[in-house]
C-alpha positions as CSV (number, residue, x, y, z in Angstrom):
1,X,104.5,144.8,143.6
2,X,102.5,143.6,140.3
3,X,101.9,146.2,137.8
4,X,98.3,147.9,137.3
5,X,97.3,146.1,134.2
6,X,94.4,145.3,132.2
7,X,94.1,143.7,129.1
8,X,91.3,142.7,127.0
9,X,90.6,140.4,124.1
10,X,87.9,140.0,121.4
11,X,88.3,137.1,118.6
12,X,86.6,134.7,117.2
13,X,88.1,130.3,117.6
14,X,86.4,128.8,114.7
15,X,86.2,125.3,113.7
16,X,84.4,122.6,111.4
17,X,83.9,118.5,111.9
18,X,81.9,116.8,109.2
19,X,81.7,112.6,108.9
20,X,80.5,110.7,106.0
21,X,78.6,107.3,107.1
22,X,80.1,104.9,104.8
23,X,77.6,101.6,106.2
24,X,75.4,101.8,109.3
25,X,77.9,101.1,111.6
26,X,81.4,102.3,110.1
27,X,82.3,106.4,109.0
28,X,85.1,108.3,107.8
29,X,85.2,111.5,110.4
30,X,87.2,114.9,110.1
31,X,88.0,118.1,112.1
32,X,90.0,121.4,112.1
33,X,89.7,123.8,114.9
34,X,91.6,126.6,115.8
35,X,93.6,126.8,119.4
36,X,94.1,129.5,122.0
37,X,96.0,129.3,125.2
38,X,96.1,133.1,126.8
39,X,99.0,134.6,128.5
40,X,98.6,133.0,132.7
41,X,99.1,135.1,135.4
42,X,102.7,133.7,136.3
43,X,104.0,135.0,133.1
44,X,103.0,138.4,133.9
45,X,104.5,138.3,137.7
46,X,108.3,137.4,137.0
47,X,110.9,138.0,139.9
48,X,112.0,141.8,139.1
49,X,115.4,141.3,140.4
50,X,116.2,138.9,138.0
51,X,113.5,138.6,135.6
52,X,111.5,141.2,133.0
53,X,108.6,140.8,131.0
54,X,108.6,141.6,127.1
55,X,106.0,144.1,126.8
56,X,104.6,142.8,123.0
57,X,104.3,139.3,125.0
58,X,101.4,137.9,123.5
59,X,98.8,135.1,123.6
60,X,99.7,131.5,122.0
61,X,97.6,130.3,118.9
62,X,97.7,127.1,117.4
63,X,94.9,124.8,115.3
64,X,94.4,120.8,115.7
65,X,93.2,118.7,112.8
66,X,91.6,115.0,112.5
67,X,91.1,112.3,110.0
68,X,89.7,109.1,111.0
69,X,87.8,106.0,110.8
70,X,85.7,104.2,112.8
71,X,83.2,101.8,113.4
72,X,81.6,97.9,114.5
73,X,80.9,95.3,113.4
74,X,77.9,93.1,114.5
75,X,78.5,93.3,118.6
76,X,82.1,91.6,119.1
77,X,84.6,94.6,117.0
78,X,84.5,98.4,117.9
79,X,87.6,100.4,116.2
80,X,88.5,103.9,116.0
81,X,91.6,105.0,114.0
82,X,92.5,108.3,112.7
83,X,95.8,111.0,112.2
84,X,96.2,114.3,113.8
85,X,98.1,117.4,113.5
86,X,98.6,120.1,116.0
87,X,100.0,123.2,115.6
88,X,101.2,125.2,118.5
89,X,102.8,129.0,117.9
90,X,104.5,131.8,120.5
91,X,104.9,129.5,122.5
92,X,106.2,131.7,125.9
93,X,109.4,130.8,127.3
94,X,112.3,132.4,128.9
95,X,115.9,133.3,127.4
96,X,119.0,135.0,128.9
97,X,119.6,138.7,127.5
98,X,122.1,141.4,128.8
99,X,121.9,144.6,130.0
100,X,124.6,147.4,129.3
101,X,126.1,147.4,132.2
102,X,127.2,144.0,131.3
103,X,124.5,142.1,133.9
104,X,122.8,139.4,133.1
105,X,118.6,139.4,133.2
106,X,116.0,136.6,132.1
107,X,113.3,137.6,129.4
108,X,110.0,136.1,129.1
109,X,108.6,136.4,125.7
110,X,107.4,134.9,123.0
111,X,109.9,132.3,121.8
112,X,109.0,129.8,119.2
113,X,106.5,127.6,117.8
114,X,106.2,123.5,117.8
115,X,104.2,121.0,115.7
116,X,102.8,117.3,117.2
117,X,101.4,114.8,114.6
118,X,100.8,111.3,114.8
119,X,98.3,108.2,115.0
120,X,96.0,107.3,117.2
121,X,93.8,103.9,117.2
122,X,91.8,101.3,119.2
123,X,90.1,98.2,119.3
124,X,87.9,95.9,121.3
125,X,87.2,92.3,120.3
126,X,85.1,90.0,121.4
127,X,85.8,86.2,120.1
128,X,83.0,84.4,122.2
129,X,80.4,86.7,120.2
130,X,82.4,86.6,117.0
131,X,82.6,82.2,117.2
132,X,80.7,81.3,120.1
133,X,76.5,81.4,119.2
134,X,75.0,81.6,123.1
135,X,78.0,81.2,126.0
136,X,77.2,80.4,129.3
137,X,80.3,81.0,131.0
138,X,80.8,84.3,129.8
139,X,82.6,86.8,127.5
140,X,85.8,87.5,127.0
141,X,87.3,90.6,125.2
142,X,90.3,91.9,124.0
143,X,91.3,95.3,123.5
144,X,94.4,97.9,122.6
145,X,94.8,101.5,122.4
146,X,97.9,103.2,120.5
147,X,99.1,106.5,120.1
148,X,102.5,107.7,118.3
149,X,103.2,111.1,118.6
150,X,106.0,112.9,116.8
151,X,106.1,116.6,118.4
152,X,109.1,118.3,117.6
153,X,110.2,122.2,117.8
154,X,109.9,124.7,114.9
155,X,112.0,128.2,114.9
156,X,112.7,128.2,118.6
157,X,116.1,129.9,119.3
158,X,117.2,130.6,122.7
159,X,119.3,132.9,124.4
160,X,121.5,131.6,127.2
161,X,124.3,132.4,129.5
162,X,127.5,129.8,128.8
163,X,130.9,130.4,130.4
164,X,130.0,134.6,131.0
165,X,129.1,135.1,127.2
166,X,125.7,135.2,125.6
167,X,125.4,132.5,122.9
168,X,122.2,131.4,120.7
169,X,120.9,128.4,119.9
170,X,118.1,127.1,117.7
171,X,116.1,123.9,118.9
172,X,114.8,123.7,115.7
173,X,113.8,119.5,114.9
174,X,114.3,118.8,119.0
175,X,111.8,116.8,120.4
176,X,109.4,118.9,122.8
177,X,109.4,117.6,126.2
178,X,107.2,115.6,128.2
179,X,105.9,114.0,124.7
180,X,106.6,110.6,124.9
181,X,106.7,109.2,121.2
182,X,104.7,105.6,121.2
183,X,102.0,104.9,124.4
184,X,100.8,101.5,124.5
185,X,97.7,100.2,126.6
186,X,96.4,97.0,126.4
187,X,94.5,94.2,128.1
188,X,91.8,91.4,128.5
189,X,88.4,91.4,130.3
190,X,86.9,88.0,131.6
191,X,82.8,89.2,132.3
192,X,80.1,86.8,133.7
193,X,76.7,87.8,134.5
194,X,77.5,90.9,137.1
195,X,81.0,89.8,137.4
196,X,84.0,91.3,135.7
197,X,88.1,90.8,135.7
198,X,90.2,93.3,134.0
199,X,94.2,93.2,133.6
200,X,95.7,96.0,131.6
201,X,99.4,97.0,130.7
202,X,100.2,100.0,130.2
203,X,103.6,101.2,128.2
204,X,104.6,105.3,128.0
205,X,107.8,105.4,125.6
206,X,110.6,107.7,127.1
207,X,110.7,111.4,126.8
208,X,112.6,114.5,127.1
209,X,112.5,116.8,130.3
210,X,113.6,119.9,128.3
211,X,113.9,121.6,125.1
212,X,117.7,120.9,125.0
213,X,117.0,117.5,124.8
214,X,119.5,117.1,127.6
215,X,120.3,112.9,127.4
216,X,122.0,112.6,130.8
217,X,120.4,113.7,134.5
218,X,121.7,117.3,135.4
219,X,122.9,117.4,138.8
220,X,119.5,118.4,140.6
221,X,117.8,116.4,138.7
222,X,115.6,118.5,136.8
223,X,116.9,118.0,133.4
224,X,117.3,114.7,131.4
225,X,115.7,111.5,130.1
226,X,112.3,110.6,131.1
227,X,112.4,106.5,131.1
228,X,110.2,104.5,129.5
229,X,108.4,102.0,131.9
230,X,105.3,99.5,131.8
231,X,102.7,99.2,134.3
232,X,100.1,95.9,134.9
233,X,97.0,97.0,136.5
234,X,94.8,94.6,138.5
235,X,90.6,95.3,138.5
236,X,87.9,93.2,140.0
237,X,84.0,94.6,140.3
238,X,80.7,92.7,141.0
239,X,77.5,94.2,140.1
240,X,74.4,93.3,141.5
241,X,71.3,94.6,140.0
242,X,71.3,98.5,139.4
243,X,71.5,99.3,142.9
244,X,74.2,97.3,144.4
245,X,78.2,96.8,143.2
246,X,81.4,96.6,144.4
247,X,85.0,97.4,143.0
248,X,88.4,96.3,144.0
249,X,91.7,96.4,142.3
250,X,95.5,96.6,142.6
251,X,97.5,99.1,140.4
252,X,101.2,98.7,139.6
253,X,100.9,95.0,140.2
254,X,104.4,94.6,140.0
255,X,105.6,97.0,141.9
256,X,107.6,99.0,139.0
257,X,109.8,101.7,140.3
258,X,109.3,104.9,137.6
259,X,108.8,108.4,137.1
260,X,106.7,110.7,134.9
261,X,108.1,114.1,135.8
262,X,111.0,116.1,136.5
263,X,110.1,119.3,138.1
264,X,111.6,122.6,138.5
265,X,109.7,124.0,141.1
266,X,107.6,122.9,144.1
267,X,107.9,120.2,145.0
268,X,111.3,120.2,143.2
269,X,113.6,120.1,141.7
270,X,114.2,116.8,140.6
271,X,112.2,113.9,139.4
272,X,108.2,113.1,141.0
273,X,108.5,109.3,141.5
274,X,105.0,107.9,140.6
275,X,103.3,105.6,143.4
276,X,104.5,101.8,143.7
277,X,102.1,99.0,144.1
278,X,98.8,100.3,145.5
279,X,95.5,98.5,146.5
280,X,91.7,99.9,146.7
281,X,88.2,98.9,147.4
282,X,85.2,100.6,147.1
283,X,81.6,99.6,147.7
284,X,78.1,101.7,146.3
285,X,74.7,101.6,146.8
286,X,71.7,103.8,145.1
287,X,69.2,104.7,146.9
């Protein structure tokens, strides 16, 4: 049965972004807002057998920050660079407690905060509009987009069950999970008149499936390293006038076995492998 509950909240998220236009086409841009990520409806509906609910369990508040710069120049270089900060407090979780009958009962509460901060920057290039005067056999451009994100654990400290006894830890410095720390995507674009070949790679660094930092698979597969991996993509469209155009492409060209998750529930546990090679084709028309 769920408990007869109601709860109501009133608060103000505030933020501010400004940017200063250093030329026409280049400016320095900031932000700061606050964050707020409410308490969902699976926190509040815990198996009562096993699990309880902290009754001061309460809403996670954070802020994220910005600095960057971007910017073109003439038509053939578009960049965008900048550093963030995110800060991420009671974050919920759940830790083992006892009761005084010596049983053993799960908690969810407010556990701990985390902190992400990092770069993130891009580019586009054209050299046949940087070198070339009038082409007529096309463009070609270049691009990149990287993001290094160091998100690690404040104050955390957990309560678990090891060998019948109740011991603490603090994951303090861990990494958080499901962060991978460098992501990579890159590629070239061939375009000519309404014709246009893409071929991207794409690079996720590894990452942790849980808090503990666990290095080595548990035995269902839920907990442990998340691989890197590296993925070419394939894409093909054809546009004819503004009513006409057709798109085709093949993703994971070669045909990379990896995985992005590691699941605890449905439709776990264990890892979610992500889809091998795969092949499309779609074709529009506006009336």
């Amino acid at each position: 049965l769920l408990q007869n509950q109601q709860r109501s909240r009133s608060f103000v998220l505030a933020g501010v972004g400004t940017e200063w236009h250093v030329s026409r086409s280049t400016e320095i841009y900031g932000n700061i807002s606050q964050a707020y990520r409410p308490i969902q409806f699976a926190d509040l509906t815990t198996p009562p057998t096993t699990d309880q609910i902290d009754a001061n369990l309460t809403d996670a508040k954070g802020f994220n920050a910005d600095l960057g710069y971007r910017g073109k120049l003439a038509e053939y270089l578009f960049f965008d660079a900048s550093v963030y900060y995110l800060q991420y407090n009671n974050r919920v979780g759940t830790i083992k407690q006892q009761n005084l009958d010596g049983s053993f009962y799960n908690l969810r509460t407010n556990v701990g905060n985390s902190s992400s901060k990092g770069i993130e920057a891009m580019f586009e290039f054209s050299p046949v509009k940087a070198f070339v005067d009038d082409s007529s056999w096309g463009d070609i451009s270049c691009f990149a987009s990287y993001s290094y994100n160091d998100a690690r654990y404040g104050e955390f400290k957990i309560v678990s069950l090891v060998d019948g006894a109740l011991q603490e830890k603090n994951y303090k410095n861990n990494k958080v999970e499901n962060a991978p720390e460098h992501i990579l995507r890159t590629g070239v674009t061939y375009a000519w008149k309404g014709l246009a070949l893409t071929t991207q790679l794409s690079y996720v660094d590894e990452a942790f499936a849980d808090a503990n930092n666990t290095p080595e698979p548990s035995a269902n597969g839920q907990n442990g390293i998340i691989p890197a991996y590296a993925v070419w993509d394939l894409t093909l469209s054809y546009r004819q006038g503004q009513k006409f155009s057709i798109k085709a492409g093949i993703n994971n060209l070669g045909n990379e076995q990896y995985f992005t998750r590691r699941s605890g529930g449905y439709p776990g546990p264990g890892l979610l492998p992500a889809d091998g090679r795969t092949a499309f084709v779609s074709v529009a028309y506006k009336l």
